[in-house]
C-alpha positions in Angstrom: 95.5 72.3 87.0 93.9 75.6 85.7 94.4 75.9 82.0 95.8 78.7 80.7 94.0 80.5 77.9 95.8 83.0 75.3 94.8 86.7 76.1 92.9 86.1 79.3 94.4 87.8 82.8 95.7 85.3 86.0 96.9 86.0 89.0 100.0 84.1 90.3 100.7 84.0 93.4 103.7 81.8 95.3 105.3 81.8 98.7 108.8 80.7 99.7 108.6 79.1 103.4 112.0 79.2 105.1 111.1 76.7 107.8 112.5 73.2 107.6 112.4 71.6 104.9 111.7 74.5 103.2 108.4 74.5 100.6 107.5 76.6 97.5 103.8 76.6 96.8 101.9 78.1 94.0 98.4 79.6 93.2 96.3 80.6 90.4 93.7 82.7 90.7 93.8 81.8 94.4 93.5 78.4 94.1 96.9 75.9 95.1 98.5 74.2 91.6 101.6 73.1 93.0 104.2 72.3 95.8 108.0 72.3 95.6 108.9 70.5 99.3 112.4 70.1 100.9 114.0 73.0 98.9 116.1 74.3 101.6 115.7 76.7 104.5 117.1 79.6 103.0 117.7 81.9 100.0 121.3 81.5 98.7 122.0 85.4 97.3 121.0 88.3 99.5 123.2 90.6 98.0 122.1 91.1 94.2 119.9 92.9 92.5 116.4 91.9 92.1 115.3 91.1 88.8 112.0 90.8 86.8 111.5 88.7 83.2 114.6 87.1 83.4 117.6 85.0 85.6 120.9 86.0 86.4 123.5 83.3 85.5 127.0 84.4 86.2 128.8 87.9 86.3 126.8 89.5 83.1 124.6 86.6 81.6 120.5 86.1 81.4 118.5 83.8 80.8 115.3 82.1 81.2 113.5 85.3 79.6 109.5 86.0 80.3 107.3 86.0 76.7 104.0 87.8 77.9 102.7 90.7 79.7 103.0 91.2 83.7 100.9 93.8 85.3 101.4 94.8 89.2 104.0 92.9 90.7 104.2 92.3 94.6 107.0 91.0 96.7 106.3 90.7 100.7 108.4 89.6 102.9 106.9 86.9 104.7 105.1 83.5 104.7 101.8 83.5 103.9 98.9 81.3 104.6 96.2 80.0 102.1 93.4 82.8 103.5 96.3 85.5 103.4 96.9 85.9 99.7 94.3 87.6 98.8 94.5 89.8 101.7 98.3 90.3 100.7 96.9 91.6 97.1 94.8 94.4 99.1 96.2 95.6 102.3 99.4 94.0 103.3 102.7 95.7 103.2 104.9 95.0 99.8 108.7 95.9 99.5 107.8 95.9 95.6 104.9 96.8 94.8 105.0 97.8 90.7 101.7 98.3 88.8 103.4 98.9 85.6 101.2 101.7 85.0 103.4 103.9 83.5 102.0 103.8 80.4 106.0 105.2 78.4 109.6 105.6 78.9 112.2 103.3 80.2 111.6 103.3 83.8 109.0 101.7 85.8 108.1 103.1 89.1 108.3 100.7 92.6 105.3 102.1 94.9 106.2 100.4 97.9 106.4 102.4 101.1 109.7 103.8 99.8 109.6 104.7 96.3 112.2 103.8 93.7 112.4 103.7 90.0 113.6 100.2 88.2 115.3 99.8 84.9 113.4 98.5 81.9 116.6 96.6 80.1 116.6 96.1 76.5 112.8 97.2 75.8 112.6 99.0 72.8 112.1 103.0 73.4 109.1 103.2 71.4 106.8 102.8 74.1 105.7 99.6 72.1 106.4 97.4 75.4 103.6 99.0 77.1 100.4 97.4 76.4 96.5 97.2 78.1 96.6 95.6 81.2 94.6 93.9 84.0 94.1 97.2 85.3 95.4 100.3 83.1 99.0 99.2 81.6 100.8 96.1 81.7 104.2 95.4 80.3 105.3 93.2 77.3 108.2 90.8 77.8 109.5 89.7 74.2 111.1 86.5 75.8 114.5 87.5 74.2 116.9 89.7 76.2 114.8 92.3 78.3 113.9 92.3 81.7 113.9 94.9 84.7 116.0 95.3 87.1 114.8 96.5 90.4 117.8 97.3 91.8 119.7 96.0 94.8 118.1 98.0 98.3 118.5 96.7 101.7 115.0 95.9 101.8 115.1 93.6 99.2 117.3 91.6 100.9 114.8 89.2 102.3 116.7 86.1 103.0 113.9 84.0 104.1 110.3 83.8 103.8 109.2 85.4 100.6 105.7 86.0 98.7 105.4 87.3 94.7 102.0 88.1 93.3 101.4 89.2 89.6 99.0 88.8 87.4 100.2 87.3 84.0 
């Protein structure tokens, strides 16, 4: 519904609902686009890394890769109502939470309640990927091969109910 405009910040927001029949719904700058019903009642993979930019398809294969900028990425672990995505943005309690304010290198930094680093994969190590943002840096995705992986911590492995927010 909202049209997207070339160089101009939005923040996406969807939620997984594990409950029967299972929905995916997505925002827009806080407003509800879509629906997904009867997608199942849970998430298949626990056990793998997390990944940012890009899908996993077997053993050692990607695709699907992001062509844009992302800037602070949130995952929360739990269904959220319409009035409790914006709140989610502010005060709730991410297990990722990266503003991709790093500004150089090859590592972003996860600032959830326990800290991590994540991989930048097959960004170039000019610093080039790292470009203005909503709010200080963002970074570049060249829709190609790169991507970042997040790594695979027991608090990642949600299972259920999930929310992501990002602007894009």
């Amino acid at each position: 519904k909202t049209q997207i405009i070339v160089g101009q910040w939005y923040l996406f927001q969807g939620y997984y609902n594990a409950t029967s029949p299972g929905n995916i719904y997505i925002y827009i700058n806080g407003v509800r686009e879509g629906l997904a019903s009867s997608v199942g009642t849970s998430i298949a993979d626990t056990a793998t890394s997390f990944y940012l930019g890009a899908t996993k398809i077997g053993a050692s294969t990607y695709s699907h890769f992001l062509d844009g900028s992302v800037d602070e990425v949130r995952l929360l672990s739990s269904t959220r109502s319409d009035g409790s995505l914006a709140y989610s943005m502010e005060r709730g309690k991410p297990v990722v939470k990266n503003n991709f304010d790093d500004g150089s290198g090859v590592q972003t930094m996860n600032r959830a309640p326990n800290f991590s680093r994540s991989a930048l994969i097959n960004f170039p190590t000019d610093n080039s990927q790292w470009v203005s943002g909503n709010n200080n840096y963002a970074l570049q995705f060249g829709g190609s091969d790169d991507y970042v992986d997040l790594g695979n911590y027991d608090r990642f492995q949600l299972g259920g109910a999930i929310t992501i927010s990002t602007w894009i």
